[in-house]
Steps between C-alpha positions, in 0.01 A plus 500: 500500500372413814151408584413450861152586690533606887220503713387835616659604852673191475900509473734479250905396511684654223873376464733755297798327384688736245693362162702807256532536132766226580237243654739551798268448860552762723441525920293759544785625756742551232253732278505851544113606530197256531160679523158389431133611442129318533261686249161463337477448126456881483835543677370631811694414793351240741578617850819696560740218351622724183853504342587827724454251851506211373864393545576108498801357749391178491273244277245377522252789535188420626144644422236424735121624616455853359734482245259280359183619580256544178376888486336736264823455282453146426663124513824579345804554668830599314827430711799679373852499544818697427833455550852689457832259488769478390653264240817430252348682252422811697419674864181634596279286262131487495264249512116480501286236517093463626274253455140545623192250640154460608376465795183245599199647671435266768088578549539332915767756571388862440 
């Protein structure tokens, strides 16, 4: 569990680094599909960063101004990722992972 507060329009470094079933690290270079996706709690996506677009070549991904703006869908942000590889147990394995926080209303900045 992670529990982290970001101030609103502020940004946000997120580093992926990617273990297997194995606890084997991988680069994300020698996976086969990175994406991600910024939603609200509700699972609405924030912006246009959804799993369809939102293909990772390189770490870390940064989130920054609008991203984290605070609207009529509230202060909580859910960043999600998923990932095909491949592994010695198999090719073309999933993996999912998300974890979401809140974002600080600064009153000075509106």
């Amino acid at each position: 569990m992670i529990d982290i507060t970001v101030n609103k329009l502020g940004t946000l470094k997120i580093e992926i680094i990617f273990t297997d079933e194995d606890d084997v690290i991988h680069a994300l270079s020698s996976v086969t599909s990175v994406k991600w996706q910024l939603s609200d709690k509700e699972g609405n996506v924030i912006g246009t960063m959804s799993f369809a677009n939102g293909l990772i070549t390189e770490s870390p991904v940064m989130l920054s101004c609008s991203d984290l703006e605070i609207g009529t869908d509230g202060d909580r942000r859910i960043f999600a990722v998923e990932i095909i590889y491949d592994s010695t147990n198999g090719t073309d394995l999933c993996g999912k992972e998300e974890f979401d926080f809140k974002l600080k209303d600064l009153k000075n900045w509106k």
